[in-house]
VOSE-294983 format. One record per atom (N, C-alpha, C): x, y, z; residue in three letters. Coordinates in steps of 0.2 Angstrom, whole numbers, plus 5000, padded with zeros to 4 digits. Example, Ala and Ser with C-alpha at 12.3 -4.5 7.8 and 13.67 -1.06 7.14 Angstrom:
// VOSE-294983
506649725039Ala/506249785039Ala/506649845039Ala/506449895035Ser/506849955036Ser/506450005039Ser/
This chain:
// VOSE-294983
462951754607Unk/463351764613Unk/464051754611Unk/464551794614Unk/465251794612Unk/465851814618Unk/466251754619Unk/466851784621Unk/467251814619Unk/467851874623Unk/468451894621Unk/468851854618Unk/468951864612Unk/469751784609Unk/470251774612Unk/470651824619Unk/470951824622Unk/470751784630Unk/470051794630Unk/469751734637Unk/469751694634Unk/469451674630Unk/469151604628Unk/469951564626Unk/470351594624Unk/471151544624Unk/471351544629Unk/471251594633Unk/471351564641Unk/471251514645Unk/470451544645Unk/469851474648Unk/469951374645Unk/470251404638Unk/470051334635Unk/470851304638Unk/471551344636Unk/472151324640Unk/472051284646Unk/471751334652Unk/471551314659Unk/470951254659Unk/470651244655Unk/470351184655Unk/469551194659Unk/469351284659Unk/468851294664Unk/468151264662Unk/467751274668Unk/467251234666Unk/466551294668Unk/466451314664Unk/465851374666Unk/465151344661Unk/464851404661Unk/464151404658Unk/464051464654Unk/464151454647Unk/463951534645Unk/463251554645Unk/462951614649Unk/462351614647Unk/462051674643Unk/461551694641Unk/461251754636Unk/461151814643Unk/461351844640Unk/461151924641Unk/460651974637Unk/460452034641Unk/460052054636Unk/460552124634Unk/461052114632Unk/461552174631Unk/461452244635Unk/461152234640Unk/461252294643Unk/461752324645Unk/461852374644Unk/462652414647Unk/462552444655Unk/462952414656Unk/463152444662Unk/462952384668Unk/463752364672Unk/463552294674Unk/462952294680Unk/462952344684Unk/462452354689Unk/461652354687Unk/461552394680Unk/461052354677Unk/460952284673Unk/461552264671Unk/461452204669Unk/461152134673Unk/461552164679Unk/461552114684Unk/460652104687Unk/460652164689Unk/459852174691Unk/459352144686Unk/459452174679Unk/458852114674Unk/459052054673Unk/459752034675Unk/459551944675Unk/459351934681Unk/459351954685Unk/459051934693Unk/459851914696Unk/460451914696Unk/460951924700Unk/460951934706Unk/460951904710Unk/461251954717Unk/461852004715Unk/461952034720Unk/462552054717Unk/463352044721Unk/463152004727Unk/463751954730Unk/463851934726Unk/463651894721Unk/463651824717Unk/464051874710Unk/464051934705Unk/464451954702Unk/465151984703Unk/465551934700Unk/466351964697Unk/466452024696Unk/466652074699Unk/466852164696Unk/467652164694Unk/467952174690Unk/468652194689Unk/468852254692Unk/469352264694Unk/469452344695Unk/470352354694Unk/470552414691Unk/471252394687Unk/471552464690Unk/472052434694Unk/472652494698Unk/473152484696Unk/473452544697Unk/474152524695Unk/474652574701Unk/475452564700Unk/475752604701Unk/476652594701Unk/477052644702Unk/477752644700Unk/477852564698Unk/477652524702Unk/477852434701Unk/477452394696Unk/476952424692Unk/476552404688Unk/475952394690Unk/475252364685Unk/474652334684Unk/474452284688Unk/473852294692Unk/473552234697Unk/472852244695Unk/472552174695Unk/471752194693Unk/471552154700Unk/470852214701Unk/470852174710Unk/470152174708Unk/469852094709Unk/469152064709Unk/468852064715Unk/468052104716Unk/467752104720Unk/467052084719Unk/466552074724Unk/465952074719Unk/465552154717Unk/464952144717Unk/464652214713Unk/464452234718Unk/464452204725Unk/464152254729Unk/464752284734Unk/465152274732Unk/465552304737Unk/466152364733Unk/466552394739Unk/467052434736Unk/467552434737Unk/467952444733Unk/468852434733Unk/469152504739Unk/469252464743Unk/469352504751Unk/470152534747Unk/470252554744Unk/471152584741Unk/471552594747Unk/471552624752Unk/471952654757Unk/472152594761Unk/471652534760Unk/471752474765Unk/471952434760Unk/472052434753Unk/472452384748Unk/473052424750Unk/473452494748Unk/473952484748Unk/474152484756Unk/473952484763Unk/474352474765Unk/474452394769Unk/473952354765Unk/474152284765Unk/474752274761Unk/474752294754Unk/475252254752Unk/475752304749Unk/475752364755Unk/476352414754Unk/476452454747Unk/476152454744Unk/476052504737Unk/475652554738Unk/475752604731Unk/475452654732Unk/474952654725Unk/474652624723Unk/473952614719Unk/473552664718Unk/473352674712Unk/472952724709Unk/472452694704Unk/471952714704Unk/471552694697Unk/471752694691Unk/471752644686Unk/471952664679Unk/471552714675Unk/471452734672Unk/471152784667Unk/470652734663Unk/470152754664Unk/469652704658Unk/469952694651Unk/470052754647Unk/470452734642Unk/470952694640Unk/471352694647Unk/471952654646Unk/471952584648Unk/471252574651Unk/470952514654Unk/470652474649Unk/470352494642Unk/469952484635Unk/470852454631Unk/471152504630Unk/471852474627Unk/472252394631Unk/472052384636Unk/472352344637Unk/471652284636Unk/470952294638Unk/470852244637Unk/470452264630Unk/470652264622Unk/470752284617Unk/470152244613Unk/470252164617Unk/469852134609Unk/469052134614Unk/468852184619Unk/468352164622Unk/467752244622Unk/467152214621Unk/466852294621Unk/466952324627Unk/466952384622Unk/467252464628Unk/466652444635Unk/467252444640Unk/466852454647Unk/466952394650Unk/466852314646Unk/466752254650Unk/467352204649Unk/467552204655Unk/468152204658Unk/468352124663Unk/468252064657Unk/468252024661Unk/468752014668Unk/468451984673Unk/468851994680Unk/469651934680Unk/469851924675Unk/470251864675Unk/470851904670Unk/471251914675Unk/471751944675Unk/472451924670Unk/472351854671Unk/472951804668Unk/472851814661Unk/472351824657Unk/472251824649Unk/472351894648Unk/472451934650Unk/472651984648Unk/473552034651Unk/473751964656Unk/474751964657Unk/474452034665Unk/473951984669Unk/473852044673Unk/473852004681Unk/474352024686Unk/474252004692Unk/473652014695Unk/473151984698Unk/472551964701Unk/472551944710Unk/472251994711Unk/472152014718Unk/471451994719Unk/471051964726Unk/470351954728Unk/470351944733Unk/469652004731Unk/469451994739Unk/468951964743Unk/469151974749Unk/468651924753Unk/467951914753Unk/467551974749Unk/466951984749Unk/466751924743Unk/466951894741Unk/466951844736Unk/466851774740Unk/466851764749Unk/467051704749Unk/466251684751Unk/465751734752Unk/465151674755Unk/464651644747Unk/464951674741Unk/464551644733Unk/464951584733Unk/464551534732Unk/464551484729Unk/464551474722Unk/464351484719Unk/464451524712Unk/464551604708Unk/465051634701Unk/464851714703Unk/464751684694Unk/464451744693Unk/464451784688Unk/465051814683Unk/465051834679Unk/465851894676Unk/465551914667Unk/465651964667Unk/465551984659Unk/466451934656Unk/466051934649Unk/466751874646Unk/466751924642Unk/466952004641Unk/467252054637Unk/466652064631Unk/466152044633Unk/465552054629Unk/464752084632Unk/464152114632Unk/463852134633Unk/463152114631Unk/463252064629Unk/462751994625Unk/462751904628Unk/463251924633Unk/463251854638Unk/463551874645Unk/463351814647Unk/463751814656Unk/464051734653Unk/464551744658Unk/465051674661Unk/464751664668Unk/464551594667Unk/464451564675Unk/464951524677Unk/465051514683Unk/465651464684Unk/465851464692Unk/465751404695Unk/465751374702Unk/466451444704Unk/466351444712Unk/466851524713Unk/467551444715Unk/467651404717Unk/468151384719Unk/468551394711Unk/468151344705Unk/468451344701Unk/468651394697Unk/468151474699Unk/468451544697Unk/469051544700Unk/469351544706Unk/470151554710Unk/470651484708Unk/470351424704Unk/470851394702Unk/471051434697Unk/470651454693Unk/470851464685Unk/471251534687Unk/471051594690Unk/471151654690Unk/472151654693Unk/471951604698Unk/472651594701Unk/472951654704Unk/472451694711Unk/472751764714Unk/473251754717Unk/473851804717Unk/474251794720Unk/474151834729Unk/473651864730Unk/473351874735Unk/472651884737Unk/472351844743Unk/471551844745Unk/471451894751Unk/471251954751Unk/471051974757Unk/470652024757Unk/470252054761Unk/470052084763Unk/470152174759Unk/470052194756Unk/470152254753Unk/469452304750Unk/468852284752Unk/468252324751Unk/468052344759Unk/467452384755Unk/466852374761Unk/466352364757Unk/465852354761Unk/465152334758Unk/464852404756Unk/464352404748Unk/463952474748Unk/463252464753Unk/462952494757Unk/462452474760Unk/461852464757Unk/461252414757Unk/460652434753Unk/460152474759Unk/459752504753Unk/459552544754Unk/458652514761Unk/458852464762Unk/458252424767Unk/458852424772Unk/459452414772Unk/459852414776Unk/459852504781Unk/459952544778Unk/460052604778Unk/459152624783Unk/458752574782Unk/457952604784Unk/458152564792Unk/458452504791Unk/458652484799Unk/458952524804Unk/459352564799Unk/460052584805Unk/459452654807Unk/458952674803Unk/458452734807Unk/457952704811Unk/457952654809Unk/457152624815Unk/457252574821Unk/458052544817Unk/458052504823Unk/458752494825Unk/459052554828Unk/459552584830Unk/459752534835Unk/459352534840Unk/459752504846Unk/459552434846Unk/459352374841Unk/459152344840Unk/459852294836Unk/459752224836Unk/460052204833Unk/460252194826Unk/459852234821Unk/459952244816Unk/460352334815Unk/460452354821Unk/461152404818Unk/461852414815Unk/461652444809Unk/462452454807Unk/462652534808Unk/463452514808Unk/463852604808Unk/463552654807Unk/463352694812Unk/463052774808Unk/463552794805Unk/463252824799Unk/463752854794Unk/463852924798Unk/464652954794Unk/464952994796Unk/464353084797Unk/463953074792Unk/463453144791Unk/462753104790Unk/462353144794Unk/461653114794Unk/461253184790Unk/460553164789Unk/460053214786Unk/460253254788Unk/460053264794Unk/460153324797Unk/460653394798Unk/461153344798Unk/461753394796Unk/461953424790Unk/461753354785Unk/461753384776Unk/461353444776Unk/460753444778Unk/460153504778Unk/460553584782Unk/460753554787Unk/461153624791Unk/461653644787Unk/462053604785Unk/462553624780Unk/462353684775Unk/461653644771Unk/461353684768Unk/461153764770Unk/461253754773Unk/460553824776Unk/461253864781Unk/461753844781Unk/462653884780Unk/462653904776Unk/462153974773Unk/462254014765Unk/462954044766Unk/463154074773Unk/463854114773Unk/464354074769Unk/464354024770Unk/464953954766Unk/464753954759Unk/464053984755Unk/463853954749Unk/464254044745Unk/464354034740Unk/464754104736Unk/463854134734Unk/463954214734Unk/463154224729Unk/463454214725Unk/462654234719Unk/462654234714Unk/463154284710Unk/463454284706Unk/464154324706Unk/463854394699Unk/463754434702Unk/463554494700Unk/463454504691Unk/463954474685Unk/464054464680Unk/463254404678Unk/463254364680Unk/462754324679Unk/462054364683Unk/461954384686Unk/461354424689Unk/461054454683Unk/461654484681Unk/461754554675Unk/461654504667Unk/461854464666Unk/461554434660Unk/460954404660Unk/460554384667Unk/460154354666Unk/459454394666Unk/459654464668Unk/459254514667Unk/459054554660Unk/459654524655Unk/459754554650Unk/459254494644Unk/459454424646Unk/459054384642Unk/458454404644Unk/458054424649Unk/457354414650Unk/456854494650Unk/457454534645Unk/457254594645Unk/457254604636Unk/456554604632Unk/456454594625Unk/456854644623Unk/457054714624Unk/457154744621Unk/458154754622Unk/458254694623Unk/459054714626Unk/459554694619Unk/460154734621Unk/460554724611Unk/461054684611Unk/461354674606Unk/462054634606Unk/462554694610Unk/462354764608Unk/463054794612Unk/462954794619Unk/462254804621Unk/462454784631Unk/462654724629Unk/462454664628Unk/462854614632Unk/463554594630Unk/463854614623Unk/464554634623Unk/465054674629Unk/464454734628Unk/464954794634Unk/465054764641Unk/464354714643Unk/464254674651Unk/465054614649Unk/465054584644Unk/465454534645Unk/466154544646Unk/466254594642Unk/466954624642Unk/467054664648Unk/466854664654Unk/467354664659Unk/467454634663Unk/467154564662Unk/467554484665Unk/467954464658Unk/468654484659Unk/469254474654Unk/469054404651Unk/469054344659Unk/469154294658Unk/468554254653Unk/467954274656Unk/467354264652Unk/467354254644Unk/467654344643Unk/467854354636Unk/468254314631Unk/468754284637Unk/469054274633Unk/468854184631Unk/468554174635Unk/468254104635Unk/467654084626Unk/467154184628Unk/466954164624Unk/467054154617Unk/467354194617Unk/467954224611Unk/468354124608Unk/468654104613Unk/468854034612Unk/468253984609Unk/467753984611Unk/467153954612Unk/467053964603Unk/466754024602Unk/466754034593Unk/467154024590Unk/467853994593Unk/468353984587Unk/468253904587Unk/467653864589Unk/467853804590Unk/467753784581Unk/468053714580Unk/467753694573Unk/467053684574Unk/466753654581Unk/466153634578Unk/465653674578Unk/465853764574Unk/465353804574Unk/465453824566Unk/465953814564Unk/466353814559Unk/466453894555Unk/466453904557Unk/466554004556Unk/467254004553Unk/467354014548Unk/468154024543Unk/468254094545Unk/468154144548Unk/468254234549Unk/468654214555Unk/468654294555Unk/469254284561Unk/468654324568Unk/468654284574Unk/468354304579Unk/468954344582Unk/468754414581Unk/469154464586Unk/468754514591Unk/468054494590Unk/467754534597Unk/467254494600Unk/467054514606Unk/466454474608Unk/465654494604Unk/465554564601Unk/465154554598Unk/465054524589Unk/465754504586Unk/465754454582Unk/465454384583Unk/465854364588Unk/465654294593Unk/464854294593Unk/464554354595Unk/463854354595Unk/463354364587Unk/463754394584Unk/463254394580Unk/463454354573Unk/464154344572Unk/464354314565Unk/464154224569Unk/464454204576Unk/464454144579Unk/463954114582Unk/463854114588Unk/463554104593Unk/462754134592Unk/462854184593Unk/462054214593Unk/461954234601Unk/461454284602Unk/461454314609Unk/461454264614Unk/460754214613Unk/460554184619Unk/461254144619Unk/461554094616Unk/461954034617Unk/462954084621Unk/462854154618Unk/463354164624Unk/463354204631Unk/462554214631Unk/462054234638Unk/462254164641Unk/462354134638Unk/462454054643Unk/462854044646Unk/463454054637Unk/463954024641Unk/464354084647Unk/464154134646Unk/464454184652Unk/464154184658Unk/463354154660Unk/463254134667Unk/463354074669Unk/463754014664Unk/463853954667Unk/464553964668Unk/464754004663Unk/465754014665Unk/465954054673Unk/465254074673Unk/465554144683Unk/465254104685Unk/464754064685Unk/464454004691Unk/464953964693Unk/465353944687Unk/465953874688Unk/466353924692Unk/466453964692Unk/467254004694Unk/467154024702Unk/466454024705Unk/466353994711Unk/466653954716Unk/466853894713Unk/467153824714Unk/467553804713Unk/468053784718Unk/468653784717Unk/468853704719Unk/468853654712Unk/468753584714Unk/469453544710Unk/469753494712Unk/470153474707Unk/469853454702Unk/470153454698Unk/470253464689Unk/470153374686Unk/470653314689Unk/470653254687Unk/470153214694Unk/470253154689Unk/469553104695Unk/468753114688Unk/468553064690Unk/467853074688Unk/467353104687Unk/467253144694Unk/466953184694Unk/467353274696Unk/468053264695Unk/468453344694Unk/468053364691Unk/468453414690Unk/468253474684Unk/468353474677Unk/468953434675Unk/468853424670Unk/468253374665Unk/468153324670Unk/467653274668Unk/466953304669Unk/466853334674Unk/466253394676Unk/466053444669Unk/466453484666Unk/466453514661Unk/466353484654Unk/466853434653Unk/466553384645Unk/466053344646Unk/465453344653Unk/464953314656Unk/464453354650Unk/464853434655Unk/464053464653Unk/464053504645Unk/464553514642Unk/464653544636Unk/464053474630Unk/464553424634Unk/464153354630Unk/463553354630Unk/463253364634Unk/462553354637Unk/462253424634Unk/462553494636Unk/462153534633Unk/462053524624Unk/462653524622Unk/462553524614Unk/462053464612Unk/462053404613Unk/461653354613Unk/460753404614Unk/460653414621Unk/460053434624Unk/459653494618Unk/460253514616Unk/459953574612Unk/459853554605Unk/460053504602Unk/460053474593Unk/459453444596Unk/459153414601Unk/458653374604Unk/458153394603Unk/458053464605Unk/457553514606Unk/457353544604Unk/457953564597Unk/457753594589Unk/457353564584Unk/457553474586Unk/457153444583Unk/456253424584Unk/456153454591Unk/455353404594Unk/455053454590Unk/454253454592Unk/453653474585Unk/453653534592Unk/453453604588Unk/453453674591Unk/453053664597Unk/452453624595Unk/452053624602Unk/452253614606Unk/452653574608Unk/452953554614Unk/453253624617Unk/453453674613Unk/453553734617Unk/454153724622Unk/454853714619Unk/455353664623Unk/455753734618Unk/456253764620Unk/456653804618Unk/457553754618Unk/457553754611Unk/458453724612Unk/458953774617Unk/458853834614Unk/459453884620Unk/459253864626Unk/458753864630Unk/458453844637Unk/458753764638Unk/458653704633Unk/458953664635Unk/459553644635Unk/459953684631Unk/460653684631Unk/461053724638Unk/460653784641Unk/460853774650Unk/460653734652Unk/460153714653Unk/460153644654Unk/460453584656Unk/460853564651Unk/461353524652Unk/462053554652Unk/462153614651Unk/462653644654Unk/462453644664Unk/462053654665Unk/462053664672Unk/461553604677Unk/461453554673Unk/460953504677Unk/461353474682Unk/462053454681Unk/462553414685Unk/462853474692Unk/462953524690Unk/462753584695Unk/463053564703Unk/462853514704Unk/462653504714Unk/463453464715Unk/463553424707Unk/464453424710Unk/464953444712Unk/464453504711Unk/465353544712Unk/465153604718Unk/464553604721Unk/463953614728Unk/464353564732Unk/464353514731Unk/464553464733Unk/465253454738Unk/465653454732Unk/466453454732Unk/466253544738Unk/466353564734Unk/465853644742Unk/465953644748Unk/465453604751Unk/465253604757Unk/465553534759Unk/465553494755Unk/465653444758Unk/466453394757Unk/466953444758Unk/467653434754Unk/467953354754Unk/468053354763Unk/468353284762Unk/467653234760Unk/467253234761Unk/466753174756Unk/466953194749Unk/466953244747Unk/466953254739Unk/467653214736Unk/468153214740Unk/468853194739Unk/468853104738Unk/468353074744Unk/468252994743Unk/467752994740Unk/467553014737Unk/466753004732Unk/467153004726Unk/467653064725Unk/467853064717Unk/468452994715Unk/468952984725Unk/469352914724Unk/468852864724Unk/468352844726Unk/467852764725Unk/467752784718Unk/467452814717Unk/467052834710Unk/467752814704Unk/468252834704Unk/468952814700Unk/469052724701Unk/469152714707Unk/469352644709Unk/468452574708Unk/467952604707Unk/467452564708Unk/466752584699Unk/467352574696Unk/466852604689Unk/466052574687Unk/465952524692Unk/465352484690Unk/464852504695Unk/464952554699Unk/464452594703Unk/464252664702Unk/463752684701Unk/463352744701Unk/463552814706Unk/463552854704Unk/463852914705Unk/463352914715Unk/462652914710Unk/462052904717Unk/462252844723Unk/462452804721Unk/462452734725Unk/463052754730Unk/463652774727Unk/464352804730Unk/464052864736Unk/463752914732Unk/463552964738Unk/462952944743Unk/462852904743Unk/462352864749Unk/462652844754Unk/463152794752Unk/463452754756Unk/463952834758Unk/464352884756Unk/464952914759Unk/464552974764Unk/463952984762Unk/463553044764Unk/463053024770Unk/462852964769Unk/462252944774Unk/461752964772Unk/461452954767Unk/460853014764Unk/460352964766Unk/459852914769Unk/459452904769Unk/459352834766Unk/458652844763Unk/458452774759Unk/457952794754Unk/457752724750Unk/457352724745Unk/457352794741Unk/456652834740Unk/456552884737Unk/457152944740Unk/457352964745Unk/457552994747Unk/458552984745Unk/458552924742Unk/459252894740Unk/459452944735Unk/458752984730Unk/458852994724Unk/458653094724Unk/458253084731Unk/458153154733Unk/458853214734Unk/459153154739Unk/459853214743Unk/460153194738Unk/461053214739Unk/461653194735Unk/461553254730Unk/462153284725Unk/462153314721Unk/461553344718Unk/461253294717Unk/460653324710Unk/460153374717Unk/460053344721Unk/459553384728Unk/460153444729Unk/460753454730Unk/461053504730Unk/461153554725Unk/460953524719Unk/461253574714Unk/460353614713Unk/459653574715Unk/459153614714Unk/459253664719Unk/459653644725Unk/459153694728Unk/459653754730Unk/460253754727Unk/460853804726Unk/460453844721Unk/460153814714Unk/459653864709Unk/459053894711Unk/458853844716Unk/458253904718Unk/458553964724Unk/459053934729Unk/459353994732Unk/459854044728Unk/459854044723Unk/460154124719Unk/459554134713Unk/459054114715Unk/458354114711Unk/458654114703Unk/458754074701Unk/458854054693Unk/458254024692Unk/458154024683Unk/457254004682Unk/457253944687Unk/456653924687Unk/456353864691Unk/456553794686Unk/456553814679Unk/456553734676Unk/457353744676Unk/457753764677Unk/458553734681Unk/458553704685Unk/457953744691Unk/458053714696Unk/458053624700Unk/457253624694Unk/456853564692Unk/457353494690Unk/457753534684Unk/458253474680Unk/458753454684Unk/459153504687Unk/459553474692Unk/459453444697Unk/458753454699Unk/458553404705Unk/458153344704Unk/457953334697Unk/457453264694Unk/457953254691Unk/458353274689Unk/458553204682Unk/459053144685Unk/458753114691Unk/458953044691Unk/458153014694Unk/457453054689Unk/456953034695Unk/456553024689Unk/455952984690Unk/455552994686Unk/455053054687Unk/455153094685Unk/454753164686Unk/454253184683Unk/453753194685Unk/453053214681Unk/452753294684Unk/452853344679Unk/452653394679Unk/452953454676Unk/452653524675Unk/452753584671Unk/453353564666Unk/453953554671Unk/454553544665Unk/454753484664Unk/454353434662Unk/454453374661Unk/454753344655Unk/454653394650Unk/455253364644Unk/455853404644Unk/456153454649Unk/456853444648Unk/457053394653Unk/456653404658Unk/456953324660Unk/456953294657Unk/456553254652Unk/456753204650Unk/457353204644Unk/457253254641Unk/457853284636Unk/458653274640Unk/458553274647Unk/459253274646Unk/459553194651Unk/458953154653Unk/458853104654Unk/459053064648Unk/458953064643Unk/459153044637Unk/459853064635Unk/459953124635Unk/460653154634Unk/461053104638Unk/460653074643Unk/461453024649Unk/461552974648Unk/460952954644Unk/460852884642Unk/461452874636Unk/461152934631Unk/461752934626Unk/462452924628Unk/462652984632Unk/463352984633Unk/463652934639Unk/463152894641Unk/463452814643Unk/463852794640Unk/463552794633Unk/464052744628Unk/464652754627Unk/464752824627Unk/465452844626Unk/465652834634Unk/465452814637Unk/465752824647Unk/465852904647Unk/465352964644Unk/465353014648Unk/465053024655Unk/464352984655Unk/464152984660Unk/464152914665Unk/463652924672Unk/463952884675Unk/463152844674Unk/462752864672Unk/462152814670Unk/462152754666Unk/461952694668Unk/462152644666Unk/461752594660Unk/460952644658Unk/460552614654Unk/460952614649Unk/460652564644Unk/460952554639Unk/460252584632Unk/459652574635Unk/459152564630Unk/458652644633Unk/458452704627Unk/458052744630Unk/457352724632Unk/456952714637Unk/456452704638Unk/455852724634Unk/455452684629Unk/454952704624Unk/454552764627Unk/454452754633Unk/453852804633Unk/454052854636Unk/454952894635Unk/455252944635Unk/455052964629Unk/455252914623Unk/455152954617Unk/454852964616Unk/454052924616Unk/453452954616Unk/453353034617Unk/453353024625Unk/453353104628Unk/453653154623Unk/454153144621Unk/454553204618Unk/454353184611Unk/454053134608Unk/453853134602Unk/454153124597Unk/454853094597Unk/455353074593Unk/455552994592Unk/456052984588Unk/456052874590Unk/456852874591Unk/457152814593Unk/457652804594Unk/458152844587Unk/457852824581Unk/458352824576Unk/458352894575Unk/458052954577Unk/458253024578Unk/458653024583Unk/458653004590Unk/459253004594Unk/459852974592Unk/459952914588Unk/460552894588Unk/460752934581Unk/460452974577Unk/460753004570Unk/461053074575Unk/460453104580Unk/461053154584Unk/461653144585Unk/461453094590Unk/462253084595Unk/462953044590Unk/462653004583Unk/463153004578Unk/463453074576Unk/463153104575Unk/463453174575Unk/463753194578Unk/463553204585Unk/463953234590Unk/464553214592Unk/464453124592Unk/465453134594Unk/465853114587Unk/465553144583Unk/466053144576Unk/466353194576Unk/466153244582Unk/466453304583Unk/466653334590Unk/467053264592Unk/467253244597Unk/467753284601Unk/468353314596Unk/468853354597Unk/468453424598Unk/468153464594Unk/468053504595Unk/467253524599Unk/467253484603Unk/466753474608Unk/467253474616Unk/467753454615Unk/468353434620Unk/468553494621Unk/468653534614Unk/469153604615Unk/468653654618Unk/467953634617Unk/467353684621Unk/467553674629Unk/467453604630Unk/467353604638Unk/468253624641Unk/468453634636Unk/469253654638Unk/469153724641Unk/468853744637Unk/468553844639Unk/468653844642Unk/468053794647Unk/467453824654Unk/468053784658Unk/468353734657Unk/469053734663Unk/469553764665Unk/469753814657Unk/470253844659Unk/470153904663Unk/469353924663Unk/469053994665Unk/468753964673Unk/468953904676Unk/468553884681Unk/469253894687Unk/
């Protein structure tokens, strides 16, 4: 078990009095918290804004969210989330992501809010992911010493909460209906005039992959009159991580010296899918983080898939759309659903220790229990796949892969359930396991130490993984 050397000089100046205790290194605090049996009143979350007037770290617990709009206009600023990267640089000596809540050991103004006042005791990671710090909450606010306590979240709702506000509405157990209920999500849905079709280019390539006798010149000659497409592809084969020393000067070089037919079939119906959707670019869930989401995920999903035993009959080009397009229903999303898409992507920036799913619950009204995991993006992005009839196992991934799924296409699910788990570690994703579940591997037949030799691979080739999903942004 280990403190940060810059808490622990803190702590021991302050003279504080806590409990170090063991963890089981989970990543990600909302799992952490859950397998030591935490409440999650009872957990310390940091959360680090800034703006023109400098760095404020605001401490709230795990269950609640950083209201932004009601921080700055209590204390008159205009606050912004920091950048996670820029967030890791200041707190330096501590593992990426855990961020203890104590502001003063790292030369940081300290904000808390009120949701901290009914624990008697909290929790806080000490910059490590192998212990917690316990420590009575009064003597958390001596030691932290905030320069303001108030009121700046709301609560996320549980999902037993959410079952009240349906059954027992006019009863004393009612909370706020949320802004959009089931039934409006679903009307929304079934608004095709608002939904863009299928865009002609993609009809026309997907026609060509599933027809045996189609050539490299039709799908050159198709590609080359979306300019942009071309031009994406053309970028895409210069990357270094194909490593081609020739010069790419057509799209049918790109196909046959580079890429190969199926892998630029892909990328030309995931580049005219994105260019659909017209979404900002920064935030979490932009466009920009949208596309190094799924470039990550495909390449991963596809070295995954080359490597299973043939029986399994799992195609890596297949799984490589795949994760190009499982994430899909974010940008359905952001679509139909603008101004929530706008506070789902500011909480999701301002509340980094809460799930993408948990956020769209609470902003969406999506229900409960199973149905938590049904609506929101991933339920969106299936069923945008199956309304422009794309194969069925697209459809499937994008809407199971935050489910435990059992059927026909159940190892690209898992393939790219694994791919999120990986790219946690880097904070590409917004999944918070740390450890791949045995009996995924089982299913797909492989062990840990073949996933971790992939993904060592993969972001060793981090830049030119970055300059891929750079393509499909500039082309969006």
């Amino acid at each position: 078990m280990s403190i940060a050397p810059r808490l622990q000089h803190y702590l021991d100046s302050h003279h504080a009095r806590y409990e170090l205790l063991e963890r089981n290194r989970e990543r990600g605090l909302e799992v952490a918290a859950k397998a030591s049996g935490f409440p999650f009143e009872k957990v310390a979350r940091a959360t680090i804004l800034e703006d023109e007037k400098g760095l404020v770290l605001a401490v709230t617990h795990l269950g609640a969210l950083i209201d932004i709009n009601r921080l700055n206009e209590y204390m008159e600023r205009n606050f912004k989330p920091l950048a996670g990267s820029l967030i890791d640089r200041i707190f330096h000596d501590c593992a990426p992501g855990c961020h203890p809540p104590v502001g003063g050991a790292y030369r940081l103004e300290v904000i808390v809010d009120q949701s901290l006042d009914e624990a008697d005791v909290l929790y806080f990671e000490p910059g490590s992911i192998d212990a917690w710090i316990k420590m009575p909450k009064d003597e958390f606010l001596r030691v932290i010493n905030p320069s303001s306590t108030f009121r700046c979240s709301s609560p996320i709702p549980k999902s037993e909460d959410v079952c009240l506000q349906q059954s027992n509405a006019g009863g004393k157990n009612k909370i706020p209906k949320p802004s959009i209920t089931d039934e409006e999500i679903t009307a929304r849905l079934r608004q095709v005039h608002r939904l863009p079709a299928m865009p002609n280019i993609a009809v026309s390539v997907l026609k060509l992959v599933n027809d045996p006798d189609a050539t490299v010149e039709q799908l050159s000659r198709l590609i080359e009159k979306d300019p942009s497409i071309a031009a994406q592809v053309i970028r895409y084969a210069q990357s270094p991580y194909y490593g081609y020393r020739g010069k790419v000067d057509s799209i049918q070089t790109a196909i046959v010296r580079v890429l190969g037919f199926e892998l630029v079939s892909h990328i030309a119906i995931s580049v005219s899918l994105g260019q659909q959707f017209n979404l900002p670019n920064t935030g979490p869930i932009g466009l920009a983080n949208y596309w190094k989401h799924a470039v990550y995920s495909a390449t991963l999903a596809q070295s995954i898939a080359s490597h299973l035993d043939p029986g399994h009959k799992v195609l890596p080009g297949l799984a490589y759309l795949c994760g190009l397009l499982h994430n899909f229903g974010i940008l359905v999303l952001g679509h139909l659903f603008q101004p929530e898409f706008y506070l789902l992507n500011k909480l999701a920036a301002t509340n980094p220790g809460c799930s993408i799913v948990d956020i769209e619950a609470r902003l969406l009204g999506l229900g409960s229990g199973e149905n938590l995991m049904r609506l929101g993006h991933a339920y969106m992005g299936g069923w945008l796949m199956r309304y422009w009839q794309m194969p069925d196992v697209l459809a499937v991934v994008a809407e199971k892969h935050h489910q435990d799924y059992q059927g026909d296409h159940q190892l690209y699910v898992r393939i790219i359930q694994v791919v999120n788990i990986v790219l946690a570690r880097k904070a590409i994703s917004d999944v918070a396991k740390d450890d791949i579940p045995v009996a995924w591997l089982e299913e797909l037949g492989c062990d840990a130490s073949l996933i971790n030799g992939l993904a060592e691979r993969l972001f060793e080739n981090e830049d030119a993984l970055d300059g891929m999903a750079g393509c499909f942004l500039r082309a969006s």
